[in-house]
C-alpha positions in Angstrom: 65.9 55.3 86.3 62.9 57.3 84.2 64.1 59.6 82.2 62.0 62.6 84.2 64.7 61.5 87.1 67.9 61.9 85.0 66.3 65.5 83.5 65.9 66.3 86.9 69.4 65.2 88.5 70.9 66.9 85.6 69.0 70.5 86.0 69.6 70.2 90.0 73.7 69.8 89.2 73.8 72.4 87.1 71.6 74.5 89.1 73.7 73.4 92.4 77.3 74.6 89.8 75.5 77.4 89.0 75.3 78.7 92.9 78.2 77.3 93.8 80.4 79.5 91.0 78.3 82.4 91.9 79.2 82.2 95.5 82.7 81.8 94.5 82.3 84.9 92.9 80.9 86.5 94.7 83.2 85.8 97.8 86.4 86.8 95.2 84.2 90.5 94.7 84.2 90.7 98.2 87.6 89.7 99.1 88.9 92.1 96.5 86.7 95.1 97.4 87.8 94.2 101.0 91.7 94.2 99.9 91.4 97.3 97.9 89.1 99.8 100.2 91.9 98.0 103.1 95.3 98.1 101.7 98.0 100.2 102.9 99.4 100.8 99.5 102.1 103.4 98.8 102.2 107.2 99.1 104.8 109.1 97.7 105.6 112.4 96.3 106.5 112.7 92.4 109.5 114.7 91.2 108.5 117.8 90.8 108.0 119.8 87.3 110.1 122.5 88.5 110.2 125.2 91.1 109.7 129.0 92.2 111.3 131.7 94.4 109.3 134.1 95.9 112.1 137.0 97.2 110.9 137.7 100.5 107.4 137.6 101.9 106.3 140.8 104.0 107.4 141.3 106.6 110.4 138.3 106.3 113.2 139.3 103.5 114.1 135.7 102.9 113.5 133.6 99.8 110.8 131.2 99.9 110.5 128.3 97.9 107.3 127.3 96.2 106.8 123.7 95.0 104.4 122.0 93.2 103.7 118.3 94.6 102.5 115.6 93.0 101.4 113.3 95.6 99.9 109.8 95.0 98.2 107.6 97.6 97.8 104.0 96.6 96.1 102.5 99.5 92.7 102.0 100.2 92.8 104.8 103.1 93.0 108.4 103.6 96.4 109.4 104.8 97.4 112.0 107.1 100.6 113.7 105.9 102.5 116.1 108.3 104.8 118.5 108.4 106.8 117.8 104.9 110.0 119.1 104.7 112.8 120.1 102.7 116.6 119.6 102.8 118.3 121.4 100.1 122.5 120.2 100.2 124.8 121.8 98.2 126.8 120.7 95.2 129.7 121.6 94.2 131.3 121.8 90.7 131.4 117.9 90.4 127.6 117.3 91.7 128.9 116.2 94.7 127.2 117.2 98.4 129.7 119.4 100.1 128.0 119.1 103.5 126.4 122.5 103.7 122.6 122.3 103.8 119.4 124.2 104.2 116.5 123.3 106.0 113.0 123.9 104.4 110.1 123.9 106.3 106.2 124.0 105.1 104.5 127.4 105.4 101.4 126.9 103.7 99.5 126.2 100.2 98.5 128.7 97.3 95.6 127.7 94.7 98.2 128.2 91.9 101.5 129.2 90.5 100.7 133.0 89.6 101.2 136.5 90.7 97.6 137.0 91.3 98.1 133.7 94.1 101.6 135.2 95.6 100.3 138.7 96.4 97.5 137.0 98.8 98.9 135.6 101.6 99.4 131.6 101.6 97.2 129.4 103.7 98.6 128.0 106.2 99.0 124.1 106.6 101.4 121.8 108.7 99.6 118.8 107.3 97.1 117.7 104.8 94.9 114.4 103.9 95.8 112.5 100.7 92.4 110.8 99.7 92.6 106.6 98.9 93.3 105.9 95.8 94.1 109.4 94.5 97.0 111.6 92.9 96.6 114.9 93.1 98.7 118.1 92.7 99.7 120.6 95.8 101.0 123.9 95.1 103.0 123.9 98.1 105.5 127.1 100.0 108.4 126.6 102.4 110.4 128.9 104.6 114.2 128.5 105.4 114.9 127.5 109.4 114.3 130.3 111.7 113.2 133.1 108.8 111.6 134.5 111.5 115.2 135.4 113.3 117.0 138.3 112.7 119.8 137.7 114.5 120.1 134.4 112.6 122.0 134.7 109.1 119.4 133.0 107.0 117.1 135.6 107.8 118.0 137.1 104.8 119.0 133.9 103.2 119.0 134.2 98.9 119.7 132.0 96.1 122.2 133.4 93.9 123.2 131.5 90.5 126.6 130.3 91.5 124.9 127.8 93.5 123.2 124.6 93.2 121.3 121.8 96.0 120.6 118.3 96.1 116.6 118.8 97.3 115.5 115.9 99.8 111.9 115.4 101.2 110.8 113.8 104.3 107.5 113.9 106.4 105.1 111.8 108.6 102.5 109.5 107.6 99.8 108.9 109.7 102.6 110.6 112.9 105.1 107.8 111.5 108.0 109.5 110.8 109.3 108.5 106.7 112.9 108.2 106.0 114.3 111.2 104.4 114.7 110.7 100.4 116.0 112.3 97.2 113.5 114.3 95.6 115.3 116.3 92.5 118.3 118.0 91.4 117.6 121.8 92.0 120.1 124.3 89.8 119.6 127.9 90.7 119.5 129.6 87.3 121.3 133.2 86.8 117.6 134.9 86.5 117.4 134.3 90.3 120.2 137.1 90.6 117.7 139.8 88.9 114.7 138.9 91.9 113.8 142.4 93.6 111.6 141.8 96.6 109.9 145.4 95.9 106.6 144.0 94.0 106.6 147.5 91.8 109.5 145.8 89.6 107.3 143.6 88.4 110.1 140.8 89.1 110.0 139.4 92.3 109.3 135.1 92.0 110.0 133.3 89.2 109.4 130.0 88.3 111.3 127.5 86.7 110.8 124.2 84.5 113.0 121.0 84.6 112.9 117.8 83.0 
């Protein structure tokens, strides 16, 4: 065999490794572009930084709770989540549930945890989208069960200091329904006591930091 034949073997195997490694490649890109923009991945609220009370919102004299969210969507697809809700059991002495609990449900959204926010009435939301492949930050309010209701005692339900709640979440994805799960330890600290639903006071939500 000349040696122009061997050259030219030689150039057309590399050339023919050459396209076959790019098309290997390039198959692997697509697969993986596939399984990320695809995947289900997991959504999940965050523990929260810490939480407000807002005493009363005209014309309702009950406390509202106002949490910020951390929500993170790790799948490839927007997600539809609906109706989020509370439940806040109480602890006794020991940190153990004693059976009593408080349903929360989702009022609306506020831009931001402020005075300025909490005088304008919230927007209203039952649901919201979670983008793919996104965390982002809700400033979210609930309402007690039936705070609407006067003839119902928690229309004028308060948090008072001697108490304390094991807060769970749950909610649908996508109008699946997710099983209810622990979502922090919520102490009511003895400031709550001083809350005055008249706004002249100057003292009427608070908000509070945890670990």
């Amino acid at each position: 065999m000349s040696k122009n034949k061997v050259g030219e073997e030689r150039k057309w195997r590399i050339e023919t490794t050459i396209s076959i490694v790019s098309l290997l490649v390039s198959i692997g890109a697509l697969f993986f572009t596939v399984l990320y923009n695809l995947s289900p991945g997991t959504v999940q609220p965050y523990k929260p930084t810490g939480y407000g009370i807002i005493r009363g919102l005209d014309p309702f004299p009950s406390d509202h709770l106002v949490v910020p969210l951390e929500w993170e969507n790790e799948g490839g697809r927007t997600v539809l989540i609906r109706y989020p809700r509370l439940i806040l059991r109480e602890l006794n002495s020991e940190g153990k549930e004693t059976g009593k609990e408080y349903r929360y449900f989702l009022a609306g959204e506020y831009q931001d945890i402020s005075s300025a926010s909490f005088r304008e009435p919230y927007s209203v939301k039952r649901s919201f989208t979670l983008d793919p492949h996104s965390l982002s930050l809700r400033v979210l309010v609930f309402h007690v069960e039936n705070w609407w209701d006067e003839k119902d005692d928690r229309y004028n339900f308060k948090f008072v200091s001697t108490r304390s709640f094991r807060v769970y979440i749950d909610y649908q994805k996508n109008f699946e329904q997710q099983p209810t799960r622990v979502l922090f330890e919520m102490p009511v600290f003895g400031s709550a006591d001083r809350l005055n639903p008249d706004r002249a006071n100057g003292y009427w939500w608070d908000f509070w930091a945890m670990e």
